[in-house]
C-alpha positions as CSV (number, residue, x, y, z in Angstrom):
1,X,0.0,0.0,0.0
2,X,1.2,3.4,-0.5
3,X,0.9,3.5,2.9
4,X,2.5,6.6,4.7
5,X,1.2,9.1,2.3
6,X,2.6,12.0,3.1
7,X,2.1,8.6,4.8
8,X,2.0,6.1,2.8
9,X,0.7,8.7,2.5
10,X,2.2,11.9,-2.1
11,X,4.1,14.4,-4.4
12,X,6.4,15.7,-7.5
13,X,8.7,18.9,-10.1
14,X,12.1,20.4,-12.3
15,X,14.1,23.4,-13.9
16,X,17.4,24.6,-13.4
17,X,19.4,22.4,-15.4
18,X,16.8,22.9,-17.9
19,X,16.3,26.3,-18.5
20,X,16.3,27.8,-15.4
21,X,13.0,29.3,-13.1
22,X,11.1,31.8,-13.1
23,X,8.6,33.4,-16.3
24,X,10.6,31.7,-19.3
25,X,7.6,32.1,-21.8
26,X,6.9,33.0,-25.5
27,X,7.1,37.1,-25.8
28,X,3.6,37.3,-25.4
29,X,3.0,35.2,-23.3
30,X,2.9,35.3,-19.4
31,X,3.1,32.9,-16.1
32,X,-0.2,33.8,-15.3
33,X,-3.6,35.4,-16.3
34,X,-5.3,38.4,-15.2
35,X,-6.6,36.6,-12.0
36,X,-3.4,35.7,-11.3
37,X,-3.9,31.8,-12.4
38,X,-1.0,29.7,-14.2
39,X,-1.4,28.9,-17.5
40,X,2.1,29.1,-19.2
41,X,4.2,25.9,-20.2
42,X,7.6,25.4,-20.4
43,X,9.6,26.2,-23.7
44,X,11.3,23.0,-23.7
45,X,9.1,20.6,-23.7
46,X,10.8,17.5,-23.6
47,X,11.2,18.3,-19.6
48,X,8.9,18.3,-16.3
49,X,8.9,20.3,-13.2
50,X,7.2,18.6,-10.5
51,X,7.1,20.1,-6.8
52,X,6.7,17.3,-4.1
53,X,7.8,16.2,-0.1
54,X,11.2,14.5,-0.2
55,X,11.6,11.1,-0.2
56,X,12.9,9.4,2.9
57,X,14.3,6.6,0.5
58,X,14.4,5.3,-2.9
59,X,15.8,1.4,-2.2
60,X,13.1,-0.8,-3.2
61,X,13.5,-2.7,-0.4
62,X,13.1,-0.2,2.5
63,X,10.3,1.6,1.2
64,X,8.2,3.0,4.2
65,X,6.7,5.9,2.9
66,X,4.6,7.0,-0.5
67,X,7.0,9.9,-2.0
68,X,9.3,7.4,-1.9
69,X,7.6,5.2,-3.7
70,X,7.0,7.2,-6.4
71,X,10.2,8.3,-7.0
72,X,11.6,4.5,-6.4
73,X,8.7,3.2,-9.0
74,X,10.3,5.5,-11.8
75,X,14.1,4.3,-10.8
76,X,12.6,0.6,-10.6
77,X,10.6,-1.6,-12.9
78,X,9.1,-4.5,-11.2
79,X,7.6,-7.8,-12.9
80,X,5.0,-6.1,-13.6
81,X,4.4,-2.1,-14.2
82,X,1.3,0.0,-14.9
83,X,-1.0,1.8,-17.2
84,X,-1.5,5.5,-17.5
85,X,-5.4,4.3,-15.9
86,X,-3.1,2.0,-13.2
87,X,-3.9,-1.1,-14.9
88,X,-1.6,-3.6,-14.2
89,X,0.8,-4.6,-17.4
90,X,3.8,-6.2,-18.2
91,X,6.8,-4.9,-17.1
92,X,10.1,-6.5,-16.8
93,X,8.1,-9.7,-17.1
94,X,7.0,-10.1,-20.9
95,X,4.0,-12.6,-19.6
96,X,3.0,-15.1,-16.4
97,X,0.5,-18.0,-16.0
98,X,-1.0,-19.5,-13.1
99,X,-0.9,-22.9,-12.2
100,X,-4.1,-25.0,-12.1
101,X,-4.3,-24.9,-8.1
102,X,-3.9,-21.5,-8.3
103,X,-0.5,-21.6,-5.9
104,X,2.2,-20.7,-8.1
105,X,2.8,-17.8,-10.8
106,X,5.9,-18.4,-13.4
107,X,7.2,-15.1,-14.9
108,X,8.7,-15.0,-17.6
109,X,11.8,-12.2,-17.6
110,X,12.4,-10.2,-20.6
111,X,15.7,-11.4,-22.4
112,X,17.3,-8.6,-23.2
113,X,16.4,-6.5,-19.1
114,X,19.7,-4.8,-18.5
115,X,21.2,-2.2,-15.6
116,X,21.9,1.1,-16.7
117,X,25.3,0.1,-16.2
118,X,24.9,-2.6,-18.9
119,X,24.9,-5.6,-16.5
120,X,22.4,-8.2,-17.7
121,X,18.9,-8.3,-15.8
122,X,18.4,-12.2,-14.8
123,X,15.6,-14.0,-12.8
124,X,18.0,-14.3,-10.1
125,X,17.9,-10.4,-9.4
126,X,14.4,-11.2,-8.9
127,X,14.8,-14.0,-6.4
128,X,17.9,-12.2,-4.5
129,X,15.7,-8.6,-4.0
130,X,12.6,-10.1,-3.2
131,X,14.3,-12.5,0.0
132,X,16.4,-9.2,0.7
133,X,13.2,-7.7,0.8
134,X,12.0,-10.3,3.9
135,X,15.5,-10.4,5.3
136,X,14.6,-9.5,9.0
137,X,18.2,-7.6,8.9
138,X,17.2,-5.6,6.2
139,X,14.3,-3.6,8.4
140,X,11.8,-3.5,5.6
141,X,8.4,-2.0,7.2
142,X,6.4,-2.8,4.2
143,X,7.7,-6.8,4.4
144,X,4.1,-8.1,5.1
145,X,2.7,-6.8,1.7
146,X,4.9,-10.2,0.6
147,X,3.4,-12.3,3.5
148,X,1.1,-14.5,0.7
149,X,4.5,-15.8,-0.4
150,X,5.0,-19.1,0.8
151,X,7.3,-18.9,3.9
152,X,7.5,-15.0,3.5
153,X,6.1,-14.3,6.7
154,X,8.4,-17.1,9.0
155,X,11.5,-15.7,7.3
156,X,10.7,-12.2,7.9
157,X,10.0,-13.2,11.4
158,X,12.6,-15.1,12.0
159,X,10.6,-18.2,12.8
160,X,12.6,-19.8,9.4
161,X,16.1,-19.1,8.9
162,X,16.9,-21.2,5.5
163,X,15.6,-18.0,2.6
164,X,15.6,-21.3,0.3
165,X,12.2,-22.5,2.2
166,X,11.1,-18.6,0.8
167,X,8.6,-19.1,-2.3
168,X,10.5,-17.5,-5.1
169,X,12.6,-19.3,-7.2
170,X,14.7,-18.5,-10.5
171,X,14.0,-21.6,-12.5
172,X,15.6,-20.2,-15.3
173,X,17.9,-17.6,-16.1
174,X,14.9,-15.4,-17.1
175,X,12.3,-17.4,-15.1
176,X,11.0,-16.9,-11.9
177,X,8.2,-19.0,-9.7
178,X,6.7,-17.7,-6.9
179,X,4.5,-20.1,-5.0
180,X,2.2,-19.0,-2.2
181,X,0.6,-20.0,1.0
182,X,-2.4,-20.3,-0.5
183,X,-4.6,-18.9,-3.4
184,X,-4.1,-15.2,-3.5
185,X,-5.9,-14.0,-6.9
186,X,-4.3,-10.4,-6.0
187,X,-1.0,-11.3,-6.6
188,X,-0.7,-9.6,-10.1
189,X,-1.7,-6.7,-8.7
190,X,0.4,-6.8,-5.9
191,X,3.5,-7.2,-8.1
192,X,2.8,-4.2,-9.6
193,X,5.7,-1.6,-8.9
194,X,8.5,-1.7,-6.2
195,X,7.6,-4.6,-3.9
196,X,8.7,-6.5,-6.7
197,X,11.6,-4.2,-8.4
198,X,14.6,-5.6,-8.2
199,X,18.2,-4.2,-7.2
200,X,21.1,-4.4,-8.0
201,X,23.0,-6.9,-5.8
202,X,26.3,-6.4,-7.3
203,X,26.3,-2.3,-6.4
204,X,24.6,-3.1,-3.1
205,X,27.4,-5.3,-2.4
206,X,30.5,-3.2,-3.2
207,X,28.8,0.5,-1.8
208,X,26.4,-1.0,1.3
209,X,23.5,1.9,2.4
210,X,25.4,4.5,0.1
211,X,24.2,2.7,-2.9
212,X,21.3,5.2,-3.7
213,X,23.8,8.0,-4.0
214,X,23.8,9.5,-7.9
215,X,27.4,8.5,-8.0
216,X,26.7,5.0,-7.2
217,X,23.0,4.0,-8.2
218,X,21.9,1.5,-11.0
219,X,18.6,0.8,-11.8
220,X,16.4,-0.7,-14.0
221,X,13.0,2.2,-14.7
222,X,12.1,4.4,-17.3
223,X,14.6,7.2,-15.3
224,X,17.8,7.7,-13.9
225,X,19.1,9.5,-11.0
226,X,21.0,12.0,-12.2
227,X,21.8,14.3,-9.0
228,X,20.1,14.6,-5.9
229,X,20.8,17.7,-3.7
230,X,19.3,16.9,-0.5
231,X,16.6,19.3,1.0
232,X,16.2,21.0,-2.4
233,X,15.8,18.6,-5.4
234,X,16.5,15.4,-7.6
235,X,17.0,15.3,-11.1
236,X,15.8,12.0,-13.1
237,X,17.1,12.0,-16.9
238,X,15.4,8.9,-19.5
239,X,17.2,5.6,-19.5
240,X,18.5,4.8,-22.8
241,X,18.7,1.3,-21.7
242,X,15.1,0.8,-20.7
243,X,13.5,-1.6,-22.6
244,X,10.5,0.9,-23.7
245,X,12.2,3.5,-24.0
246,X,11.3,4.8,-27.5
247,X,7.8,5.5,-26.4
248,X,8.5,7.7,-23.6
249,X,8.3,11.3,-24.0
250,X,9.9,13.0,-21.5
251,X,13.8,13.4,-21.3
252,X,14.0,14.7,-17.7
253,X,12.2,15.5,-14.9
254,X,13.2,17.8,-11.7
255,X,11.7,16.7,-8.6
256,X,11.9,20.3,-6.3
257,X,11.4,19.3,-2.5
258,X,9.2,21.8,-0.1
259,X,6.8,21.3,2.9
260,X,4.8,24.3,2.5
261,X,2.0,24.4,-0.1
262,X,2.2,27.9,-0.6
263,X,5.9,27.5,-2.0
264,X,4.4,24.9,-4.0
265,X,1.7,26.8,-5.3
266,X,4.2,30.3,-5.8
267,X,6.4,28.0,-7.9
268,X,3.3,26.9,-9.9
269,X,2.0,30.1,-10.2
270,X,5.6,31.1,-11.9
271,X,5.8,28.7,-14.0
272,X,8.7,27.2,-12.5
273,X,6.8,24.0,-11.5
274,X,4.2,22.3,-13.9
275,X,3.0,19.7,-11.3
276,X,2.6,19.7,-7.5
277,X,0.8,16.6,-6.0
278,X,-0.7,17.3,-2.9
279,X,0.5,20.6,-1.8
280,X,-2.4,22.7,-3.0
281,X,-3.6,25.5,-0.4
282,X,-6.5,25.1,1.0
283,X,-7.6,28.6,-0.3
284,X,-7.1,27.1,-3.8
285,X,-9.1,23.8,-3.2
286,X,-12.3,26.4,-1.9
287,X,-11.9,28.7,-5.0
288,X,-15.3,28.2,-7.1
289,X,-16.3,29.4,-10.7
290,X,-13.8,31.8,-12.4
291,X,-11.5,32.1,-9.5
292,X,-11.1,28.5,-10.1
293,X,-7.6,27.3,-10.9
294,X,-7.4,26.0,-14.4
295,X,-5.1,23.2,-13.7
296,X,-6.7,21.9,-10.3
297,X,-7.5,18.5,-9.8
298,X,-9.9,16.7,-7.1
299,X,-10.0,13.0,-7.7
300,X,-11.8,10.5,-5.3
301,X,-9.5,8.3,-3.2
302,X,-9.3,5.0,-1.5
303,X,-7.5,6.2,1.7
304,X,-8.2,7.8,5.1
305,X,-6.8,10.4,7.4
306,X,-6.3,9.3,10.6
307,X,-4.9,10.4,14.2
308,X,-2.5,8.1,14.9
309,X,-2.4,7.0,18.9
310,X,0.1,6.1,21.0
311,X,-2.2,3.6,23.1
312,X,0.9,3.0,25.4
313,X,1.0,6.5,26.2
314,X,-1.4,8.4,29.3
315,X,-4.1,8.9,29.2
316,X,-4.2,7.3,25.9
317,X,-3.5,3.7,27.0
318,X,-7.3,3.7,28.3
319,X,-9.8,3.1,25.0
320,X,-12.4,5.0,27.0
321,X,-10.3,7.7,26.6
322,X,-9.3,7.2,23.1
323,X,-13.5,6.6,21.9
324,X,-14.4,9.7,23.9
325,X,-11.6,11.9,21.9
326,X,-13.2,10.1,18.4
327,X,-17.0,10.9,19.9
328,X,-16.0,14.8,20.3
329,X,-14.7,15.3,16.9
330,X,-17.0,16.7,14.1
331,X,-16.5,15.4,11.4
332,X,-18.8,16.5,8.9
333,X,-17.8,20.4,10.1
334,X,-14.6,19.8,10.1
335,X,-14.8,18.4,6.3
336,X,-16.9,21.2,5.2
337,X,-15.8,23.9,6.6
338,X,-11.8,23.5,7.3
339,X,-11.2,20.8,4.1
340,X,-13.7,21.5,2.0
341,X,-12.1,20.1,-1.4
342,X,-14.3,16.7,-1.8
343,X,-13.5,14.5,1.4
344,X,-16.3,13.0,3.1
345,X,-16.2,11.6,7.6
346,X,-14.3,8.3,7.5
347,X,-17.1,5.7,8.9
348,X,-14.5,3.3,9.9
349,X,-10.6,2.1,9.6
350,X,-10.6,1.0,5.5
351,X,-11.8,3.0,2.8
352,X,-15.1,2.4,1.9
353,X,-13.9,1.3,-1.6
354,X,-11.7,-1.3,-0.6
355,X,-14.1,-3.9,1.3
356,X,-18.0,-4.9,1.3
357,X,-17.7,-5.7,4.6
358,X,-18.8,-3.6,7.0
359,X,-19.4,-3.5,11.1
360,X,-22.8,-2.3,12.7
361,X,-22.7,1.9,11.5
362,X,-21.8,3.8,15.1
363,X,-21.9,7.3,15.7
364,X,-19.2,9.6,15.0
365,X,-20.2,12.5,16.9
366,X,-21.6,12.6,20.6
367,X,-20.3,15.0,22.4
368,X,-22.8,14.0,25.6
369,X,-21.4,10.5,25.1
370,X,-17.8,11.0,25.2
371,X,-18.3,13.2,28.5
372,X,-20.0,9.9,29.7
373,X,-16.9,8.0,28.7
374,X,-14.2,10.1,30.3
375,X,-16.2,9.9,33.7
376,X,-15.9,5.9,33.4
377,X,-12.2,6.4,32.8
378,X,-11.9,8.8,36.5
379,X,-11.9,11.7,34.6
380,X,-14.4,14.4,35.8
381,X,-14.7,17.4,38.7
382,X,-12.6,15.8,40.7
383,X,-9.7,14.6,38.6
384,X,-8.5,16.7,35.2
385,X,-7.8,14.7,32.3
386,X,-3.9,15.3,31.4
387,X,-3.0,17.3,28.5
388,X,-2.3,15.1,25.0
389,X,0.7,16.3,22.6
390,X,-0.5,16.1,19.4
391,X,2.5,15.7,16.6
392,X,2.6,16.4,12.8
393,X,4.9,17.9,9.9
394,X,4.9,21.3,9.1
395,X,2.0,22.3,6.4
396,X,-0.7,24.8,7.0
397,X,-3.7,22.5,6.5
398,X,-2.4,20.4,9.2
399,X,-2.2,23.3,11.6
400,X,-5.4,24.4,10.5
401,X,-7.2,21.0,11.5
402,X,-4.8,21.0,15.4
403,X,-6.6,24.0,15.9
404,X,-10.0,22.8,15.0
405,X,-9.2,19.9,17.2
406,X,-8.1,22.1,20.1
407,X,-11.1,23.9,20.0
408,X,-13.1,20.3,20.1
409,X,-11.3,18.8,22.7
410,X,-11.3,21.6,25.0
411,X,-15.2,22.6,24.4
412,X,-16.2,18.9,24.8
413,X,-14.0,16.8,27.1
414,X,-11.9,20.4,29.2
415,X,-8.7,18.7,27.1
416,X,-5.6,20.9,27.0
417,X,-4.5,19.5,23.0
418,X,-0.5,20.7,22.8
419,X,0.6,20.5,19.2
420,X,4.4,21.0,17.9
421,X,4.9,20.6,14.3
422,X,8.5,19.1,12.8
423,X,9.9,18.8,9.3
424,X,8.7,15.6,7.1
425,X,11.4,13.2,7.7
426,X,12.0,14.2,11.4
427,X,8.2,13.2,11.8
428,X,8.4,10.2,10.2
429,X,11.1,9.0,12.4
430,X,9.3,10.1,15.2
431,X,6.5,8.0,14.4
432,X,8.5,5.1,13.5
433,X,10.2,5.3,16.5
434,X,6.8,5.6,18.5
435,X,8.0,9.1,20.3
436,X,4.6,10.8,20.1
437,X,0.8,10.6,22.0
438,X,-1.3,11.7,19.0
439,X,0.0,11.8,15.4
440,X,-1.0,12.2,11.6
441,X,-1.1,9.4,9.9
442,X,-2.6,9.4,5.8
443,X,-2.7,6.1,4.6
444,X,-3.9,5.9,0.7
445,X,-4.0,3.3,-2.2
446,X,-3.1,-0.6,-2.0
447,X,-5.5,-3.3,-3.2
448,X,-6.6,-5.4,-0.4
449,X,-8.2,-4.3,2.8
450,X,-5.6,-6.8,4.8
451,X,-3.0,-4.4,4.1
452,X,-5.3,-2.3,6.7
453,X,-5.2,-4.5,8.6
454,X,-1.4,-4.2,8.9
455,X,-1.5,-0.8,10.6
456,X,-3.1,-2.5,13.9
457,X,-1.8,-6.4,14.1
458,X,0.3,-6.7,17.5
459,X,3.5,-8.1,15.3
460,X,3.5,-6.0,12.4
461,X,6.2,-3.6,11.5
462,X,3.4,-1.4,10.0
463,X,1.9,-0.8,14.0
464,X,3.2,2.1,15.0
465,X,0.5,2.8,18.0
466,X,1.7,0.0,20.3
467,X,-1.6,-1.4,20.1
468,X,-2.2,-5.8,20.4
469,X,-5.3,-7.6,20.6
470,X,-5.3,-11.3,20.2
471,X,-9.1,-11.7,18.5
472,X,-8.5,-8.7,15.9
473,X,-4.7,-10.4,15.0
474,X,-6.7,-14.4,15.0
475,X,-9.6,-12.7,13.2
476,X,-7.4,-11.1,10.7
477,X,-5.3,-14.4,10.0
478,X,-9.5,-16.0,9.7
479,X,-9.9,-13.4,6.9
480,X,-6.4,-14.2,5.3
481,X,-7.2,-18.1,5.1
482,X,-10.7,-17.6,4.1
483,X,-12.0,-19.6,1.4
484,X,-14.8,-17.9,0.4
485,X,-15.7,-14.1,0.1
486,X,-18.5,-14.8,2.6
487,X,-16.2,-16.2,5.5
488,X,-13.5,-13.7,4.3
489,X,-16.2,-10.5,5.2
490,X,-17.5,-12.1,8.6
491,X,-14.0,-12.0,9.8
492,X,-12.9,-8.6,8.4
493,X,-16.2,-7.0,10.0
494,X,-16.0,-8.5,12.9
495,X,-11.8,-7.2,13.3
496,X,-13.2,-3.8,11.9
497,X,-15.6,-3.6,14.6
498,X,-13.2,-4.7,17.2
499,X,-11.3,-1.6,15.9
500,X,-13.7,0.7,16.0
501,X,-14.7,0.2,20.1
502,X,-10.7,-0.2,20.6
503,X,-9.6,2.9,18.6
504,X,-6.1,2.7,18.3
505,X,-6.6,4.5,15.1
506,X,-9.3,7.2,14.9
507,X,-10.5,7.7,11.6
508,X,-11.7,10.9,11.0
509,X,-12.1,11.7,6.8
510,X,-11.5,9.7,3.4
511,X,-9.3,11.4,1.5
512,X,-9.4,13.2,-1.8
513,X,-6.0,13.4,-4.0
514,X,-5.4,17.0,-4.7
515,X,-2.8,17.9,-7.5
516,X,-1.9,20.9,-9.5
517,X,-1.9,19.8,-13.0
518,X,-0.4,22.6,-15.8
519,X,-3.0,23.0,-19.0
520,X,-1.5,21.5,-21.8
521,X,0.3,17.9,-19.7
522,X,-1.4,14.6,-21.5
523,X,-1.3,11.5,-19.7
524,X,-2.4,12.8,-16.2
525,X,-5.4,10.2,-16.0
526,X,-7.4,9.3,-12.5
527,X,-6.1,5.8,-11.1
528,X,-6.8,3.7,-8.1
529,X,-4.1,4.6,-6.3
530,X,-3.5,8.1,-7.8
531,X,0.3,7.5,-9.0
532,X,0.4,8.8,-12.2
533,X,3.6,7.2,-13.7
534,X,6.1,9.9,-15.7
535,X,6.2,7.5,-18.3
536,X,3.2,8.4,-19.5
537,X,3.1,12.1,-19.7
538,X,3.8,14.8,-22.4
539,X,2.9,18.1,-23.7
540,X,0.4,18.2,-26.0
């Protein structure tokens, strides 16, 4: 799942090196039109300008967060890639089949797959990055997206130690099985982009965690890492060595690095960006009619915002504490009057899109209730509940809901709500470290609610609030083995529900994906998971 968006949670830009910023327009032409709106494009048009939160990391196999999967997914071909639509297509596999019981896949490798640095692409670079992948040493977070794989999750967890038990196998110098625990129709899917990219063992070997450095890097995408200046920018150039490379349009792309949307949106408003994902202020998402920005885009989601709980932390380690702070919150006000761009009160845990199944419908907002709650838990005239930190990176919309939320929780429960706000990455480590009370957390994309179900299961690398409960982690392994869609959504629901009385999560909207999108850029189609490969753009 592109799980941290800013979390799996997303975001992108370019220019210096290419022509440098600021108005570089026809004569008569301008960055912007009377209202102040960008319409310009760049003179050279073989390049893209993309404006997006810095990766944390680009190795395939350490992925935690989704800006760096974007940027790994154009450095990295997997077996299989994706459409303009997200479809999923070949990629460096030319074609699969399934075997009649519907427990192993054979992928066959392109022939003639090799590194930018001319080393031939076999099936073994398959087998070696997937097990590095579920190497316990190697810290992967995201490892449990490859739990389906036969013996994936007892070698990630050290129950196993022989990788050779692991289901993938080069059979062939350019064929590769992978045999799983048992029928997984998803898998296709799942192989779709970097959980199945390989690297490149023999640059890994000789350069150890520097690998990613431009000096050293070798990969196998549509683009190459050219530079990377860290805090500012990156600058991908086209592979000449990809194997599709004469239907790709673009030559290079310049991925500029901010935190603030208004930077974001002064660069595209300058026509020194022609893309920001995600970093659109929130004044721009409420413009209506003419004041409307020509290149805004509002696509619907699979993916919620949630606040992220500590549950080992006071007063949060009590879940009548944790279901009266969900109870106070409004959502539907705070959606329509501090969002307002499209998003809609999260009912529950998953996106709505991603399962049928569904627990008994609670209600969101009772503020009578969660008073009720916080007297069960001690809390009343007689004993003041502690103030609660809450923690998130530096953007104004983020500020904007703290202080709806400090408003809430004082009005409703007499909570004192603290809030410090930290750079991206310093956040994220944070988090992963488990150094907070109350956090952000956007989680987005994916294509099976069980990678939801990640986030909360007591041995998952994925839970960072602390939080175990024996019948959501049996009912989740229920849903997992299911045979049937029927058991599979009597066990989800029944975890979901156990969820939603627990709240180690607290689900408060499903997200829209916002982007900036320059008049005149083809290829920018709505997908799924909202990813947008660079592949597939151009000027028109």
């Amino acid at each position: 799942m592109n799980l941290w968006n800013q979390s799996f949670l997303v975001t992108v830009l370019f220019a210096t090196v290419l022509g440098g910023f600021g108005c570089k327009t026809e004569p008569h032409s301008c960055c912007a039109n009377k209202k102040g709106k960008a319409v310009a494009r760049p003179t050279d048009q073989s390049t893209l300008r993309v404006a997006m939160f810095e990766a944390k990391s680009i190795d395939p196999g350490k992925i935690d967060e989704g800006m760096g999967r974007r940027v790994a997914e154009e450095l990295f071909e997997g077996l299989l890639t994706r459409s303009a639509s997200g479809k999923s297509i070949p990629g460096s596999a030319v074609s699969w089949k399934e075997s009649a019981d519907h427990l192993t896949y054979t992928f066959q490798i392109r022939p003639d797959l090799v590194w930018s640095d001319g080393v031939a692409i076999t099936a073994r670079d398959f087998e070696w990055s997937m097990r590095r992948a579920l190497a316990p040493e190697t810290g992967n977070r995201r490892a449990s997206l490859l739990y389906p794989i036969r013996n994936a999750a007892a070698y990630n967890k050290g129950v196993i130690a022989d990788v050779g038990k692991v289901g993938v196998h080069a059979t062939a110098s350019h064929v590769l099985a992978i045999t799983l625990e048992r029928p997984y129709p998803l898998l296709p899917q799942l192989l779709t982009g970097v959980e199945s990219a390989p690297a490149p063992k023999h640059v890994i070997e000789e350069h150890g965690n520097q690998w990613t450095r431009p000096q050293h890097i070798v990969s196998n995408g549509p683009y190459l890492l050219s530079s990377h200046k860290a805090g500012q920018d990156m600058v991908l150039t086209r592979n000449p060595r990809y194997w599709d490379v004469a239907h790709m349009s673009l030559d290079r792309v310049r991925l500029r690095f901010t935190t603030q949307s208004k930077t974001a949106y002064d660069w595209y408003r300058l026509n020194e960006v022609d893309v920001v994902f995600d970093l659109v202020p929130t004044e721009v998402l409420k413009e209506k009619g003419a004041n409307r920005e020509a290149g805004l885009r509002i696509d619907s989601y699979d993916g919620v915002f949630y606040l992220l709980v500590n549950t080992t932390s006071p007063p949060l380690n009590d879940p009548l504490v944790r279901r009266a702070i969900d109870l106070s919150i409004d959502r539907a006000r705070l959606t329509r009057q501090v969002l307002g761009s499209g998003e809609l009160p999260a009912v529950t845990f998953i996106p709505p899109g991603m399962t049928s199944a569904r627990p008994a419908r609670r209600i969101h907002y009772d503020p009578d209730r969660a008073k009720t709650l916080l007297a069960e838990a001690g809390y009343g005239s007689t004993k003041t509940l502690p103030s609660i930190t809450l923690s998130f990176n530096t953007n104004p919309r983020n500020r904007m809901v703290a202080v709806f939320l400090q408003r809430h929780f004082k009005e409703h429960l007499g909570l004192t709500l603290n809030v410090e706000n930290m750079e991206w990455k310093t956040y994220l480590d944070r988090i992963n470290a488990k150094e907070y009370q109350l956090g952000h957390l956007v989680i987005g994309g994916g294509i099976d609610p069980m990678e939801y179900f990640t986030l909360l299961e007591g041995d998952s690398n994925e839970n960072r609030t602390n939080w175990k409960h024996d019948e959501f982690d049996t009912l989740a392994e229920k849903a997992r083995a299911a045979t049937s869609l029927r058991e599979r959504d009597e066990a989800i629901a029944k975890a979901m529900a156990i969820a939603d009385r627990q709240m180690p999560m607290i689900p408060v909207w499903v997200l829209t994906r916002k982007a900036l999108v320059r008049p005149g850029l083809i290829g920018y189609v709505q997908s799924p998971e909202n990813l947008h490969p660079l592949r597939w753009l151009h000027w028109e």
